[in-house]
C-alpha positions in Angstrom: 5.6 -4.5 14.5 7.1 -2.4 11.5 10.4 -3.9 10.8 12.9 -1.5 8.5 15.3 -2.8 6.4 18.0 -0.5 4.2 20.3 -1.7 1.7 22.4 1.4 0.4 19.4 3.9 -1.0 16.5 0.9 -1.0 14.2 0.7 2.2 12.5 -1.9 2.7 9.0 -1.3 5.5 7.4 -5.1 6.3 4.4 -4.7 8.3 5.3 -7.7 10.4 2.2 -8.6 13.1 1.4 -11.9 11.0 -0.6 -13.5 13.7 -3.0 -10.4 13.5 -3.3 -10.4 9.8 -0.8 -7.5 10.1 -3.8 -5.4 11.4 -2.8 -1.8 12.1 -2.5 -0.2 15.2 -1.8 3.5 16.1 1.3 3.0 17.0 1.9 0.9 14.1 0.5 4.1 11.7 2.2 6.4 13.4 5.6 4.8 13.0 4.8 4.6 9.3 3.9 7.9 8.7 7.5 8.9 10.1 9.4 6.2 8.1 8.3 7.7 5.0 8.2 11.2 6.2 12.0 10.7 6.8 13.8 8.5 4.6 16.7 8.8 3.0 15.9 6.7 0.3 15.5 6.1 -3.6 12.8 3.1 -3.4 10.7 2.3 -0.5 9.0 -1.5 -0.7 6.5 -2.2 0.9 5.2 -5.6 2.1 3.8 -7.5 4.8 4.8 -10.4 6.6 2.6 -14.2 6.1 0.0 -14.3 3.9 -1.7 -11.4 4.3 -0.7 -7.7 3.7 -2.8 -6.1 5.8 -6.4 -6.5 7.1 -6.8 -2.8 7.6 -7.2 -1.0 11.3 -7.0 -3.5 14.4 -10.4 -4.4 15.4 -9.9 -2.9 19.3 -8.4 0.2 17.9 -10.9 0.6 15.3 -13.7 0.5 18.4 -11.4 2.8 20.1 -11.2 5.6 17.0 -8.6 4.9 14.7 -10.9 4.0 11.8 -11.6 7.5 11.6 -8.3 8.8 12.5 -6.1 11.7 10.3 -3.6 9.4 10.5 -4.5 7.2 7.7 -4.2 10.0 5.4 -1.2 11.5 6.8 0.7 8.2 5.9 -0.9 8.1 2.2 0.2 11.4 2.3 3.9 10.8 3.0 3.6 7.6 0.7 2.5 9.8 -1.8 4.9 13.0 -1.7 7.9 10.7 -1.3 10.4 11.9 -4.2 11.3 8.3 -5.2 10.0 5.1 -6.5 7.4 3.5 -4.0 6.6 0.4 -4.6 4.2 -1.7 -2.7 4.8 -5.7 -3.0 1.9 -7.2 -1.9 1.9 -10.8 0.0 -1.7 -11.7 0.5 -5.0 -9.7 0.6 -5.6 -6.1 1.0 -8.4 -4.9 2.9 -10.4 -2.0 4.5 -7.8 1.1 5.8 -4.8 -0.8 4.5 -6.5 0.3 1.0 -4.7 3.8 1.3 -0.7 2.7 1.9 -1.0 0.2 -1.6 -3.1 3.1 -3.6 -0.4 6.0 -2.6 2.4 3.8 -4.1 3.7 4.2 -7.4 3.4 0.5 -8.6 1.8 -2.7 -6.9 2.3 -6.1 -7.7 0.6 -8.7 -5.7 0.8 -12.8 -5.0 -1.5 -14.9 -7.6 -4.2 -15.4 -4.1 -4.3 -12.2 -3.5 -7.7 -10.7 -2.5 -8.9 -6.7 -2.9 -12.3 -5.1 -0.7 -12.6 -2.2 1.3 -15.7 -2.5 2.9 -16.5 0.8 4.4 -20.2 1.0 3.3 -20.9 -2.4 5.1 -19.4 -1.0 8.2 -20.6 2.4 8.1 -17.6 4.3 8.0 -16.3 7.2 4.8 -12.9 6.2 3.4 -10.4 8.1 3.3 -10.4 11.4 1.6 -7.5 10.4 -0.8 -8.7 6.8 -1.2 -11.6 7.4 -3.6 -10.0 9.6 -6.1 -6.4 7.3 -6.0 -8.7 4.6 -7.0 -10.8 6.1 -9.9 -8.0 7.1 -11.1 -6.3 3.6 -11.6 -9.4 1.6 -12.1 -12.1 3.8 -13.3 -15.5 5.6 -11.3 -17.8 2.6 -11.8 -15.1 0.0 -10.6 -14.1 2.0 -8.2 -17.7 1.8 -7.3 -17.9 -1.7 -7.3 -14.9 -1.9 -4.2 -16.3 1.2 -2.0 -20.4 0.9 -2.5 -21.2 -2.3 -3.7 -18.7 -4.1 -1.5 -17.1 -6.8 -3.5 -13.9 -8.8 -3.2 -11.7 -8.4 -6.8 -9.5 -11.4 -7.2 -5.6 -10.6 -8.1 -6.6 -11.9 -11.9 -9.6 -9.5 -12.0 -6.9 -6.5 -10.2 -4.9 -7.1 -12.8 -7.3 -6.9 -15.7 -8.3 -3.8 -14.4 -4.9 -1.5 -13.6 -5.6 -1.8 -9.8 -2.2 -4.2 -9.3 0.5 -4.0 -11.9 2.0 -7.4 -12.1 1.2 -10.9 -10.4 4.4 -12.2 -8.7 4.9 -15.8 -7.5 4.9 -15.0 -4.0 8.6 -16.6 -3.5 9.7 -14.1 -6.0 7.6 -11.2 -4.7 10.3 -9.2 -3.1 13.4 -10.0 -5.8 10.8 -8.7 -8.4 9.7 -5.5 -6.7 13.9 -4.9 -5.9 14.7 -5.3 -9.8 11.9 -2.8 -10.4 13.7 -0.1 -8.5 17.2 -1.1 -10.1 16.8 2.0 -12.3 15.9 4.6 -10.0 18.5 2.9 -7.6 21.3 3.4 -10.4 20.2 7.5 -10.9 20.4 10.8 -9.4 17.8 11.1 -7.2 16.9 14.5 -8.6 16.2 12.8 -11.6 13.9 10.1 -10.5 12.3 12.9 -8.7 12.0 15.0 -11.8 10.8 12.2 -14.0 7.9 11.1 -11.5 6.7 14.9 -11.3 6.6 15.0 -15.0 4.5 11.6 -15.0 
């Protein structure tokens, strides 16, 4: 269900469980937290297969524990500490625990239908430690706010506007748009990239 594709020092990770929304499971986390943990790779892409990135934690397994699991923040974790360029391409809405994996990259571009919420006050849960600050941080306390309290969808216009997504991609071009992104860092020492995003 996670589908890993490498061309020379480019990885790309496709959450690929369309008929499910490409809801996560725990197997499905787990094997992400060890593709980033371990790659041997300048820029990671990530994306999701159909029109929707991800809908967040499978319902079952969300009844079962993993909304509340560690492993959620493991993975924005690994996203996160991940020398290179991470870059997460975004083919349909983002929802819920799926918030995380996009807010731990270091750029996001999403599909002009793309859809933002995280709804975790509506279903009773905390997000995850990480999430919050990420997400002040790009968008600003009282927007962020307006996502993890007040509940509301943000259109890919609106995610724009505010920093939350850095580019709108016509979704036949998303994936040759987030691989010319990473031609740079793809063309340099990797101890430079590494240096440069430090610095930043």
């Amino acid at each position: 269900m996670i589908e890993v594709k490498q061309d020379g020092a480019m990885l790309t990770v496709t959450l690929n469980r369309p008929d499910k929304a490409n809801a996560l499971t725990l197997e499905m986390l787990s094997d992400l937290v060890e593709i980033y943990r371990n790659a041997d790779a300048k820029v990671i892409i990530l994306t999701g297969a159909g029109g929707v990135f991800s809908a967040g934690a499978d319902l079952d397994a969300a009844r079962a524990g993993l909304a509340t699991s560690p492993l959620w923040e493991q993975l924005s974790g690994a996203i996160s500490a991940h020398a290179g360029l991470t870059i997460a391409a975004l083919n349909g809405t983002l929802a819920g625990g799926a918030f995380g994996m996009a807010l731990a990259c270091d750029l996001r571009i999403a599909v002009p239908n793309a859809k933002f919420f995280y709804p975790v006050m509506k279903l009773g849960f905390l997000p995850q430690p990480s999430d919050p600050a990420r997400l002040r941080d790009l968008i600003g306390p009282a927007r962020a706010k307006i996502i993890l309290m007040a509940g509301q969808k943000v259109l890919a216009d609106e995610a724009l506007q505010w920093g939350l997504i850095d580019r709108i991609v016509a979704a036949d071009m998303l994936l040759e748009a987030a691989t010319a992104l990473g031609q740079d860092v793809m063309a340099a020492a990797q101890v430079h990239a590494a240096g440069i995003k430090g610095m930043i």
